[in-house]
Backbone and ligand atoms as CSV (ligand in chain L), in Angstrom:
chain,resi,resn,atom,element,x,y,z
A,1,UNK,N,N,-0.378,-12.119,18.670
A,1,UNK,CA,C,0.082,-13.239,17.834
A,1,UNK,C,C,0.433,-12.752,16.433
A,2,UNK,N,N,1.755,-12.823,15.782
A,2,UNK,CA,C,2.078,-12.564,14.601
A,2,UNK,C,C,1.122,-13.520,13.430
A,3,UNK,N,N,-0.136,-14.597,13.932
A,3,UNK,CA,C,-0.851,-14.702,12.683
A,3,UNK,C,C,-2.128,-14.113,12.618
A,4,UNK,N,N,-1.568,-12.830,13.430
A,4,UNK,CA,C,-3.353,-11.948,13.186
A,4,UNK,C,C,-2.669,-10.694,13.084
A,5,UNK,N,N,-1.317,-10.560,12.481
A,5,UNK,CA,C,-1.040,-9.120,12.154
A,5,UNK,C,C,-1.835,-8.456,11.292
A,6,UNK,N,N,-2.302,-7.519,11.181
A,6,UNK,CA,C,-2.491,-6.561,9.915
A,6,UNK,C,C,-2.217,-6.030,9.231
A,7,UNK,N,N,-2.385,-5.758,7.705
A,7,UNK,CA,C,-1.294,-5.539,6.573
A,7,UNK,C,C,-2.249,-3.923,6.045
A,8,UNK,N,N,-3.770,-4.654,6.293
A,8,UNK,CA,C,-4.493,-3.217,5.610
A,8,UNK,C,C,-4.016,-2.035,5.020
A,9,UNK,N,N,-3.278,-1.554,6.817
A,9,UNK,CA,C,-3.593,-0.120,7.223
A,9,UNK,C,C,-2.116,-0.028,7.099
A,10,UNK,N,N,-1.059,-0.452,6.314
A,10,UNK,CA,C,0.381,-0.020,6.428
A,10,UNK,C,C,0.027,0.430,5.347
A,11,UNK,N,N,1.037,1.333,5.180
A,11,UNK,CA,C,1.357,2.732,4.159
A,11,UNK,C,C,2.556,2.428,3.082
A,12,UNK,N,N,2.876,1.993,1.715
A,12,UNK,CA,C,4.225,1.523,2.059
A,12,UNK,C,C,4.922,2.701,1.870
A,13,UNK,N,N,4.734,3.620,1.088
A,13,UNK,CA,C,6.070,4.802,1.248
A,13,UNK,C,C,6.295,5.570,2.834
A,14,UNK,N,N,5.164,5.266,3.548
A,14,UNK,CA,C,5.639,5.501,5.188
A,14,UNK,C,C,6.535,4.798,6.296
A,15,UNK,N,N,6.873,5.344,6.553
A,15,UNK,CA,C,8.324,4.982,7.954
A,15,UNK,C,C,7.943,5.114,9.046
A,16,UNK,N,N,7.729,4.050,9.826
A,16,UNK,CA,C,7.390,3.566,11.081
A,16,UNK,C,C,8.183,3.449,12.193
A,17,UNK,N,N,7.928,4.236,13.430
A,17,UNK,CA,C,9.003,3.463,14.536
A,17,UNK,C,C,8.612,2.258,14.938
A,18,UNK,N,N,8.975,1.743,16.053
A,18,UNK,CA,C,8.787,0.312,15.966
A,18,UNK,C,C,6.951,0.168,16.714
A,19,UNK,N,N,7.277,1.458,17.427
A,19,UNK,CA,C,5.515,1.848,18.208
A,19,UNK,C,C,4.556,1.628,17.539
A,20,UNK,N,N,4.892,2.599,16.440
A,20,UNK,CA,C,3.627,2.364,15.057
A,20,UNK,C,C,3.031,1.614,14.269
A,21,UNK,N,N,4.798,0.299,14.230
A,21,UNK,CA,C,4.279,-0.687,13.712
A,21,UNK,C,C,3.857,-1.604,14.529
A,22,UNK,N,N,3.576,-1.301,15.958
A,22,UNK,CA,C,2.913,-2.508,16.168
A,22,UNK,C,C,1.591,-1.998,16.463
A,23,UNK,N,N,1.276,-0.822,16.306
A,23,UNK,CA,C,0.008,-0.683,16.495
A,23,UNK,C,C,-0.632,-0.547,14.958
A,24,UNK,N,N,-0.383,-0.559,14.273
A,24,UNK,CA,C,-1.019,-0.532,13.002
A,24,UNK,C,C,-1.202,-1.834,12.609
A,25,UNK,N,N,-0.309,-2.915,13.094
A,25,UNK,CA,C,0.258,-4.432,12.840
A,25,UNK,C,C,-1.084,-4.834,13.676
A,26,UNK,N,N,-1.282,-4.214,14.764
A,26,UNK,CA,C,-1.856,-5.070,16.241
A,26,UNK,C,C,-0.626,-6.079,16.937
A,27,UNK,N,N,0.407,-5.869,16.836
A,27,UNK,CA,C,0.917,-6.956,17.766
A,27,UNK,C,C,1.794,-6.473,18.973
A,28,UNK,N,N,2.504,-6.762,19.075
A,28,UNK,CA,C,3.248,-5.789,20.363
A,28,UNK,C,C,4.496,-5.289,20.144
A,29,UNK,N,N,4.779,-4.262,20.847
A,29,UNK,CA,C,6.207,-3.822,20.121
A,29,UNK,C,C,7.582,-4.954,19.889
A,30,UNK,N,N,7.133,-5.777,20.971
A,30,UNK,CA,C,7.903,-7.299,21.632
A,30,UNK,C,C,7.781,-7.962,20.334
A,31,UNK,N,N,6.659,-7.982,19.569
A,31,UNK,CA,C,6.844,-8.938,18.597
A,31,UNK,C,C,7.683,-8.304,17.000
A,32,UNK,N,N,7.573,-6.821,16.983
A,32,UNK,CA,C,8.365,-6.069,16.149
A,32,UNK,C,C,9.419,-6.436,16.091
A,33,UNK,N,N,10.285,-6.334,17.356
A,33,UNK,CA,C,11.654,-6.511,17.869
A,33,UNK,C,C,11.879,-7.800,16.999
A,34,UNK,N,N,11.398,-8.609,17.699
A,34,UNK,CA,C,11.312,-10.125,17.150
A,34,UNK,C,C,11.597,-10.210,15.756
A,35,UNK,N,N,10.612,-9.551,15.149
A,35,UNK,CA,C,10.881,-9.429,13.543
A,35,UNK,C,C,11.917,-9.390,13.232
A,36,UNK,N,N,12.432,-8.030,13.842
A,36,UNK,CA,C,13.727,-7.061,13.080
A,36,UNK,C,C,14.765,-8.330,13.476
A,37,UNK,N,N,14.917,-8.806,14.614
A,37,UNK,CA,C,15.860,-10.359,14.856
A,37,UNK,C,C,15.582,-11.181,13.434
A,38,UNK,N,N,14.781,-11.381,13.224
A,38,UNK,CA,C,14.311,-12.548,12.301
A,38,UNK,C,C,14.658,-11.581,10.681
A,39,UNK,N,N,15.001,-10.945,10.624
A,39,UNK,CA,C,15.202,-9.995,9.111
A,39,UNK,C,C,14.788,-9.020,8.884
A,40,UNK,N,N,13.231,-8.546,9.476
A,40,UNK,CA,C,12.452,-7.174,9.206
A,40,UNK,C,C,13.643,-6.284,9.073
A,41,UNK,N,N,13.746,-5.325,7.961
A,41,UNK,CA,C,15.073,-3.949,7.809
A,41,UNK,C,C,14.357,-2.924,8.071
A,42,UNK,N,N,15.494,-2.496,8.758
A,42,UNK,CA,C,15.130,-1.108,9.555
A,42,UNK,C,C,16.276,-0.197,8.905
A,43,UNK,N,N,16.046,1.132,8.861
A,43,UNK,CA,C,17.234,2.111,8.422
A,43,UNK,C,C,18.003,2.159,9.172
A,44,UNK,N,N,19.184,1.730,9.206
A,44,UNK,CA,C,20.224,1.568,9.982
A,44,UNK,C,C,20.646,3.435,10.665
A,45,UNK,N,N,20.454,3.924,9.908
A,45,UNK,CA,C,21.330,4.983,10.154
A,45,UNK,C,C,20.406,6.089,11.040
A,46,UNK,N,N,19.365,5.589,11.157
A,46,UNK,CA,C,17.996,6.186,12.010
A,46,UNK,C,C,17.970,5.992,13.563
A,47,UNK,N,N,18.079,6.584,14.202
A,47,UNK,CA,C,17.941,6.039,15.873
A,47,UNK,C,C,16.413,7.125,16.002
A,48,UNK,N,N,15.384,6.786,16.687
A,48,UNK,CA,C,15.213,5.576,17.047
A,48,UNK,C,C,14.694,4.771,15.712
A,49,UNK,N,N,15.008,3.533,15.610
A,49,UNK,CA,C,14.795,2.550,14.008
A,49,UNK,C,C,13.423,2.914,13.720
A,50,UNK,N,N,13.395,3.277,12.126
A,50,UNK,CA,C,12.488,3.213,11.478
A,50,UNK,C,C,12.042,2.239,10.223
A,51,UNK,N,N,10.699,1.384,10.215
A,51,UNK,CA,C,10.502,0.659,9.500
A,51,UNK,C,C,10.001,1.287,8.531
A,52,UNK,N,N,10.588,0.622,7.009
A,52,UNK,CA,C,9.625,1.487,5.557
A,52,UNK,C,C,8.470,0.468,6.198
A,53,UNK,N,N,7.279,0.882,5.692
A,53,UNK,CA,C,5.688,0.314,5.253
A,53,UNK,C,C,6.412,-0.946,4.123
A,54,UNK,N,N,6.406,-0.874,3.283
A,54,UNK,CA,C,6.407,-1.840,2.328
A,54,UNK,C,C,7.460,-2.857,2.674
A,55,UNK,N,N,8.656,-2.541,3.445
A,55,UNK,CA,C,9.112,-3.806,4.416
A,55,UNK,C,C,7.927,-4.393,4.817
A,56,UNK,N,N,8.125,-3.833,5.784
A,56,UNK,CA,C,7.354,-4.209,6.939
A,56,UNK,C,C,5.541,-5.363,6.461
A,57,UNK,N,N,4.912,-5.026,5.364
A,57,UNK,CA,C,4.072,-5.813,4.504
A,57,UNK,C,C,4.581,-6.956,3.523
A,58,UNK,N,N,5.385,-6.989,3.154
A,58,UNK,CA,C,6.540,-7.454,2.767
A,58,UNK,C,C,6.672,-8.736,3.380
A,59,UNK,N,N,7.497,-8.304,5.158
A,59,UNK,CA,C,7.787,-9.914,5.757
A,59,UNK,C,C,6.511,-10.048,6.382
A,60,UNK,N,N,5.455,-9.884,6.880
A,60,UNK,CA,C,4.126,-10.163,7.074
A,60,UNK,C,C,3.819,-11.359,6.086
A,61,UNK,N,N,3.777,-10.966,4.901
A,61,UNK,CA,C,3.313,-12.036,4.018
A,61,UNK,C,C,4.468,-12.834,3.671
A,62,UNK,N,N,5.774,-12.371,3.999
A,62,UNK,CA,C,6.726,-13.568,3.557
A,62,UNK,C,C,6.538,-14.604,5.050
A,63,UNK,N,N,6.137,-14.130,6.101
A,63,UNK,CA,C,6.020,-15.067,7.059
A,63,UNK,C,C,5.040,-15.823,7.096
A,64,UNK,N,N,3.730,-15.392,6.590
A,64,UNK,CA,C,2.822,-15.927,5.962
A,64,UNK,C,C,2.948,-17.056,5.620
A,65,UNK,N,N,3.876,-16.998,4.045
A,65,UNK,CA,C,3.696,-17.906,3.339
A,65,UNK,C,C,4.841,-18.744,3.800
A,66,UNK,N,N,5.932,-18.769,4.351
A,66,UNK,CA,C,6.326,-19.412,5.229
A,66,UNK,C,C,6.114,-20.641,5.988
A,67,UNK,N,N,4.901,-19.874,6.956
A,67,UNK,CA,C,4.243,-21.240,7.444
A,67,UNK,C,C,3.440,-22.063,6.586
A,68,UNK,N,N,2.865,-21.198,5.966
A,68,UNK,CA,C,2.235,-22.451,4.866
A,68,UNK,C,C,3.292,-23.503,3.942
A,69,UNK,N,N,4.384,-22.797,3.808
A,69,UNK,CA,C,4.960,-23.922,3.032
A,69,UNK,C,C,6.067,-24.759,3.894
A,70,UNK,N,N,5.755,-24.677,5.334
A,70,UNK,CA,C,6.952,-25.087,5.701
A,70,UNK,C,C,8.179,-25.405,5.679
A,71,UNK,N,N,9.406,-24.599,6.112
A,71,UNK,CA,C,10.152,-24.641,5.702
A,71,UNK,C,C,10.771,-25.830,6.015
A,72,UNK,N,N,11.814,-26.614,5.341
A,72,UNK,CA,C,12.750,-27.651,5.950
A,72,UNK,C,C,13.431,-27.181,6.663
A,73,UNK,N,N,14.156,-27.819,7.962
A,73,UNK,CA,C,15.012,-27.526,8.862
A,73,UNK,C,C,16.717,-26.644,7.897
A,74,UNK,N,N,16.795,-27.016,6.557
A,74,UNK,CA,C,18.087,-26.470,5.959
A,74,UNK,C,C,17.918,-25.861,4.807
A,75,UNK,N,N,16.852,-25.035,4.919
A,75,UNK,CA,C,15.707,-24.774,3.589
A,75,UNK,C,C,15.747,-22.959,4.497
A,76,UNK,N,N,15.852,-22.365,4.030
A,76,UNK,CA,C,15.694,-20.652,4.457
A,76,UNK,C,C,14.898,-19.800,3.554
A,77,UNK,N,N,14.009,-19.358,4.264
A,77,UNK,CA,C,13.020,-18.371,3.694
A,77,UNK,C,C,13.689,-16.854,2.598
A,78,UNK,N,N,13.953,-16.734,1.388
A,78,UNK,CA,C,14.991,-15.422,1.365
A,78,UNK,C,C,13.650,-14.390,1.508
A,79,UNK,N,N,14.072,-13.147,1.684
A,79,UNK,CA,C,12.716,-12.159,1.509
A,79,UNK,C,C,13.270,-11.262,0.510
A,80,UNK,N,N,14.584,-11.727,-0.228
A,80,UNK,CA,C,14.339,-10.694,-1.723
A,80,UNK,C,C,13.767,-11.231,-2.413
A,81,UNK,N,N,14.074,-12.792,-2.811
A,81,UNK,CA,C,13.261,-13.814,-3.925
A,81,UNK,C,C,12.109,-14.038,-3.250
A,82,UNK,N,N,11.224,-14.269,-2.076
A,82,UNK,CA,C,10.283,-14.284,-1.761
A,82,UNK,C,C,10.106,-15.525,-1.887
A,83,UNK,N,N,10.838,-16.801,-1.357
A,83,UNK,CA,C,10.610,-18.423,-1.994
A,83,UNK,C,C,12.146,-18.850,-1.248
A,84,UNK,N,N,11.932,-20.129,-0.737
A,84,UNK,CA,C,12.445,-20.810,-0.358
A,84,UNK,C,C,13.603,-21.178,-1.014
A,85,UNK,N,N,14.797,-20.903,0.059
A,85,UNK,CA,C,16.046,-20.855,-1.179
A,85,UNK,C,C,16.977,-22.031,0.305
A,86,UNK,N,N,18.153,-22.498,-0.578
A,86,UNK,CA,C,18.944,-23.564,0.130
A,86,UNK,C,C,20.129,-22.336,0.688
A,87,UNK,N,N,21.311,-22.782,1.242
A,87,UNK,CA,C,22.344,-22.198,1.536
A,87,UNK,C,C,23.288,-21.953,0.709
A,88,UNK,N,N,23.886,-21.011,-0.208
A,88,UNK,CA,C,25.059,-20.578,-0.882
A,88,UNK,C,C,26.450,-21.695,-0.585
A,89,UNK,N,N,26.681,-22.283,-1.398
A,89,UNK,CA,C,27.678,-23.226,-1.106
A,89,UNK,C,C,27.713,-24.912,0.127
A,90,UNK,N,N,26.218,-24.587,0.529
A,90,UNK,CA,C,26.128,-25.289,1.732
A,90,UNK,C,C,26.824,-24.877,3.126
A,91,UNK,N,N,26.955,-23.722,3.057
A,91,UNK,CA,C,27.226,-23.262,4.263
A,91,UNK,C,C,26.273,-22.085,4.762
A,92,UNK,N,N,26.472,-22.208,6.083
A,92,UNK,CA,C,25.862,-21.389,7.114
A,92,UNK,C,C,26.537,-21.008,8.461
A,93,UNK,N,N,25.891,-19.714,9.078
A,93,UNK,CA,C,26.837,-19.657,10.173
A,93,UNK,C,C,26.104,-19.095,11.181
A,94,UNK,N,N,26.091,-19.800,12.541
A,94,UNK,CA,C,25.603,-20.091,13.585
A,94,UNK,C,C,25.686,-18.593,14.321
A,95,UNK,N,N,24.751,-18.312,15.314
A,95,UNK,CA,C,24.804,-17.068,16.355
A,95,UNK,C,C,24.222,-17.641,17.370
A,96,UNK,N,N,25.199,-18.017,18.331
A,96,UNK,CA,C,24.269,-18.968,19.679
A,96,UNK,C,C,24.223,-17.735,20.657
A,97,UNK,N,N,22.966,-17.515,21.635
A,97,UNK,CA,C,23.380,-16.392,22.304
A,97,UNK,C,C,22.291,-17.377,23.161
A,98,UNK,N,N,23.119,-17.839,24.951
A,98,UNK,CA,C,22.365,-18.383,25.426
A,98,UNK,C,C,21.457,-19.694,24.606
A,99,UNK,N,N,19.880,-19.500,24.807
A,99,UNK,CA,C,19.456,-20.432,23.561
A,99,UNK,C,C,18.908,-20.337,22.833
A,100,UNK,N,N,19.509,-19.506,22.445
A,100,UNK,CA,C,18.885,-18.875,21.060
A,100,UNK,C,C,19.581,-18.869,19.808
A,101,UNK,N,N,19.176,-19.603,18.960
A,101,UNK,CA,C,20.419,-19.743,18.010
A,101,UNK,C,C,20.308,-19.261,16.565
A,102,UNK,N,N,20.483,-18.352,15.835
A,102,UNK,CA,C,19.932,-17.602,14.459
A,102,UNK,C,C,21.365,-18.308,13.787
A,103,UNK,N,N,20.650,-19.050,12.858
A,103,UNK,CA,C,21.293,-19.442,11.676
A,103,UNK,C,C,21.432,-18.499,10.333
A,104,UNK,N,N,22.459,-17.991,9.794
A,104,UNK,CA,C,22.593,-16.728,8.643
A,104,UNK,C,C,23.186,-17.983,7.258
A,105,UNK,N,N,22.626,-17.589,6.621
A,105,UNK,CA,C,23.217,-17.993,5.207
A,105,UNK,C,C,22.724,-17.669,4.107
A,106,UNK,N,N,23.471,-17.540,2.902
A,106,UNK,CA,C,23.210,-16.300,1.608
A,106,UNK,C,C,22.254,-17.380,1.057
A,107,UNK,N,N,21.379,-16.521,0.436
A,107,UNK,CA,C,20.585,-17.099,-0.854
A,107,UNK,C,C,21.747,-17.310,-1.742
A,108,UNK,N,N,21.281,-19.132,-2.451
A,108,UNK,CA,C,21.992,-19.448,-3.358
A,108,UNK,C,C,21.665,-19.039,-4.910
A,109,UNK,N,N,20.251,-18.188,-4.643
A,109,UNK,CA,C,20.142,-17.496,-5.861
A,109,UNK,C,C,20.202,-16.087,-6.139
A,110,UNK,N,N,20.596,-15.078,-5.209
A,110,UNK,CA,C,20.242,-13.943,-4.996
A,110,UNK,C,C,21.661,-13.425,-4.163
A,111,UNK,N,N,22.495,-14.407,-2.993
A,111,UNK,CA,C,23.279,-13.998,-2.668
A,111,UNK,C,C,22.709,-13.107,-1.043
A,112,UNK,N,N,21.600,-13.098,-0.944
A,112,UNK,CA,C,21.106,-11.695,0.067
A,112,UNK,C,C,21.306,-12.946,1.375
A,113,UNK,N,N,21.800,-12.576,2.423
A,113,UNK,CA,C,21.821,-12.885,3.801
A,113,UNK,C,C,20.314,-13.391,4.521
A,114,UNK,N,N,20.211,-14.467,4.512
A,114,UNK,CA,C,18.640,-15.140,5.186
A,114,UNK,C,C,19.453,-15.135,6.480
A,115,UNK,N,N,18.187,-15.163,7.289
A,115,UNK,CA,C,18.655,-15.550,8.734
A,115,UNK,C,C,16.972,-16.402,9.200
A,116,UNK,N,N,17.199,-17.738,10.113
A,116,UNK,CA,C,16.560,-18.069,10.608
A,116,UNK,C,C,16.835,-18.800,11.960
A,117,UNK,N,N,15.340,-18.029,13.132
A,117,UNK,CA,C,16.109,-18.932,14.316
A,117,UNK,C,C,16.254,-20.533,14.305
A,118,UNK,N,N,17.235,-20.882,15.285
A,118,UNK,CA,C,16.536,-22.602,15.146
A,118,UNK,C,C,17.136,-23.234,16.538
A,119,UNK,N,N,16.115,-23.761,17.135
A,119,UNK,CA,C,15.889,-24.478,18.519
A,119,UNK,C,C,17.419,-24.484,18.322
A,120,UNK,N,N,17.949,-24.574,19.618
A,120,UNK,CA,C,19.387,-25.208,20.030
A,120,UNK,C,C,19.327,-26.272,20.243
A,121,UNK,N,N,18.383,-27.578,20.280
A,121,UNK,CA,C,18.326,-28.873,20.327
A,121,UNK,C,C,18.302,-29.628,19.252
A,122,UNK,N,N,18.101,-28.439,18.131
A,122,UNK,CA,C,18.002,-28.903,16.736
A,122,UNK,C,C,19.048,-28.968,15.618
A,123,UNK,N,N,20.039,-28.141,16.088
A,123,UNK,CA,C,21.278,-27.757,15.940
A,123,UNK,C,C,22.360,-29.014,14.981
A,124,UNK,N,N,22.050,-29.890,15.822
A,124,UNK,CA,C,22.657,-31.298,15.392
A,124,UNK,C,C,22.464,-31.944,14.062
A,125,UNK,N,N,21.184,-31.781,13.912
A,125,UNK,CA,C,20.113,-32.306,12.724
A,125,UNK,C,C,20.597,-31.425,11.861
A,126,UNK,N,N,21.062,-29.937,11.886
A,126,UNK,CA,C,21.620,-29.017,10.685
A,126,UNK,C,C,23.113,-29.706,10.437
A,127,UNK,N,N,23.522,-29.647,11.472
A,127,UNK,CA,C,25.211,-30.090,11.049
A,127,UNK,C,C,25.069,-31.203,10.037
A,128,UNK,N,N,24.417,-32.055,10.039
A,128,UNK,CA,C,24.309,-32.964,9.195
A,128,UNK,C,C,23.936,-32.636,7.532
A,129,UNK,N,N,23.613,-31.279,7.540
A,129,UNK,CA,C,22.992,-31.060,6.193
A,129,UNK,C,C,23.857,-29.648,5.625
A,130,UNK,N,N,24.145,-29.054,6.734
A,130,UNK,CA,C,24.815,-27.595,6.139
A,130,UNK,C,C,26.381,-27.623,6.790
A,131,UNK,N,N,27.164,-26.946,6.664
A,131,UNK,CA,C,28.866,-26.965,6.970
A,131,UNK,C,C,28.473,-25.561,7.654
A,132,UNK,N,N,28.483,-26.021,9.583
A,132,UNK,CA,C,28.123,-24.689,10.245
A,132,UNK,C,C,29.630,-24.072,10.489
A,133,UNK,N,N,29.087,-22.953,10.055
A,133,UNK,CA,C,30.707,-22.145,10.826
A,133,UNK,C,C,30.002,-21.208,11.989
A,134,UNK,N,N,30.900,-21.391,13.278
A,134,UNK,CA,C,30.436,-20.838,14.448
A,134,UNK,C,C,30.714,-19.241,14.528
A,135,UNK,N,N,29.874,-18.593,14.687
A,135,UNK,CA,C,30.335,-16.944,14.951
A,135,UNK,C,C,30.464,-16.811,16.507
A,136,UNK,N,N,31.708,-16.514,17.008
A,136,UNK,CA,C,31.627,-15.537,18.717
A,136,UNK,C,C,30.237,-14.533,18.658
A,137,UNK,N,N,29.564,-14.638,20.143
A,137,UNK,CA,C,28.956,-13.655,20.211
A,137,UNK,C,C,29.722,-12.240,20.139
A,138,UNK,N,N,28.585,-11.273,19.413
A,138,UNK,CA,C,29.394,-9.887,19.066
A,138,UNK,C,C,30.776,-9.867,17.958
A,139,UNK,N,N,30.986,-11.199,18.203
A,139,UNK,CA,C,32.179,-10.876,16.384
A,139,UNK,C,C,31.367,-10.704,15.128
A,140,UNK,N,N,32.160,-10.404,14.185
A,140,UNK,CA,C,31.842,-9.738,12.955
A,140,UNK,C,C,31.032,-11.359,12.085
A,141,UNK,N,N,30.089,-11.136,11.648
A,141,UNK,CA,C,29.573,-11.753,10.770
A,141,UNK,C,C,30.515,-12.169,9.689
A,142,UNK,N,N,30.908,-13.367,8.827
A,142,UNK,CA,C,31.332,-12.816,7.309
A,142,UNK,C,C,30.514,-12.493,6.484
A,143,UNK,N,N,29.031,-12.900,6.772
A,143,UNK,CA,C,28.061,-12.568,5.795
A,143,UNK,C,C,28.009,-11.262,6.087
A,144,UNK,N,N,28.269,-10.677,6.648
A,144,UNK,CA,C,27.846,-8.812,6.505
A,144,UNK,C,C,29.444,-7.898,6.717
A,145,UNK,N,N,29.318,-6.983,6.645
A,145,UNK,CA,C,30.207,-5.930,6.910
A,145,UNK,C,C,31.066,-6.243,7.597
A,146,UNK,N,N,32.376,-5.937,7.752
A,146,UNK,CA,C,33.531,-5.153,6.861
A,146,UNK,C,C,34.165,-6.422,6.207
A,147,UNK,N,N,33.045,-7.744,5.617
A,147,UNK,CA,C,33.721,-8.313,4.462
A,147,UNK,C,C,32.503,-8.966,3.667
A,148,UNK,N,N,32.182,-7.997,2.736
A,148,UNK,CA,C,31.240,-8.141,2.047
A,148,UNK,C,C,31.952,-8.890,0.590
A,149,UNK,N,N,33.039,-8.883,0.335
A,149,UNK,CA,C,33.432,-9.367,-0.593
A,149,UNK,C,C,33.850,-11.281,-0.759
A,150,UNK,N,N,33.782,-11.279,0.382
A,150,UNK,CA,C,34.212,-12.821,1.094
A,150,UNK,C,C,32.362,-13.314,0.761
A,151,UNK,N,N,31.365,-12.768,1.314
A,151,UNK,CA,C,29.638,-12.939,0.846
A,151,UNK,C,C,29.416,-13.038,-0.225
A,152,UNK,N,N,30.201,-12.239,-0.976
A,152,UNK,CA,C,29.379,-12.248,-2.609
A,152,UNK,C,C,30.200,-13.511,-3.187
A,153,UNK,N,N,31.608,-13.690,-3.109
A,153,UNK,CA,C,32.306,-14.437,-3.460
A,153,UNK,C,C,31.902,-16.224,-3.185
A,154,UNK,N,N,31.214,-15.840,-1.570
A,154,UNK,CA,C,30.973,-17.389,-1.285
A,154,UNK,C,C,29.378,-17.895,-1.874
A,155,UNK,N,N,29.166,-17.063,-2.539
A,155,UNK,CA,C,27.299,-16.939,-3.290
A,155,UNK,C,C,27.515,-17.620,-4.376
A,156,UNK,N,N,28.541,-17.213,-4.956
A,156,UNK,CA,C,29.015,-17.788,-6.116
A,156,UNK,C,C,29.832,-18.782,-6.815
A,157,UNK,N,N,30.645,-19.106,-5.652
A,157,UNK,CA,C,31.369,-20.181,-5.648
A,157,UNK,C,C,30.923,-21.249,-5.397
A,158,UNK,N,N,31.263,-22.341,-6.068
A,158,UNK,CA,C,30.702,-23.819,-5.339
A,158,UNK,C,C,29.338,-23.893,-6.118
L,1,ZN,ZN,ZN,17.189,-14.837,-2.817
């Protein structure tokens, strides 16, 4: 269960595969994965992915506090500001895969890419509050790469 992870015994200038962190975490590598879906950063340029320590303690306690403050259904956790931030312009953009649906949208104070899952039954209840733009599975994000300038631009606008 991710509310009995352990923070103790992480290292933060150490780099973790995903093995390590779940045994240092206690949770399962299954729930690592999970993370890295949900935001945990991994070094991209590393095969097999390595987590820094101080990530990795980092969203532990940003998930933490998370549940304690519950988030609103159109309310996104950022993990640079560490605090509950709204959507950049009121928009957001959908990743349905099957039913699983990760909602992405920039901090409206920071600009950094939140992502949170959200039931596919719940879906409806967002349209009403955020302007979803649909992503194809496997197409390019606009919040990320190769148009990072269209992200920063829509952070700021509006
Ligand atoms: Zn932020």
């Amino acid at each position: 269960m991710a509310s009995t992870a352990r923070i103790n015994a992480i290292k933060s200038f150490r780099c973790y595969t995903i093995r390590e962190a779940a045994e240092i975490t206690g949770v399962s590598t299954r729930t690592i994965c999970t993370w890295i879906k949900a935001g945990l950063p991994v070094m991209d340029d590393q095969r097999p992915h390595l987590i820094r320590g101080d990530d990795l303690r980092n969203f532990i306690r940003s998930r933490r506090k998370e549940r304690k403050t519950e988030t609103k259904l159109h309310e996104f956790f950022c993990l640079r500001c560490h605090a509950l931030r709204f959507a950049a312009g009121g928009f957001a953009e959908c990743h349905i895969d099957g039913n699983r649906v990760t909602v992405k949208a920039l901090c409206s104070v920071c600009s950094t890419v939140m992502n949170k899952p959200v039931a596919k039954a719940r879906l409806h209840e967002l349209e009403g509050k955020l302007e979803l733009l649909d992503s194809e599975e496997g197409g390019a994000s606009m919040f990320e790469t190769p148009y990072p300038e269209t992200a920063q631009n829509l952070g700021k606008k509006r």
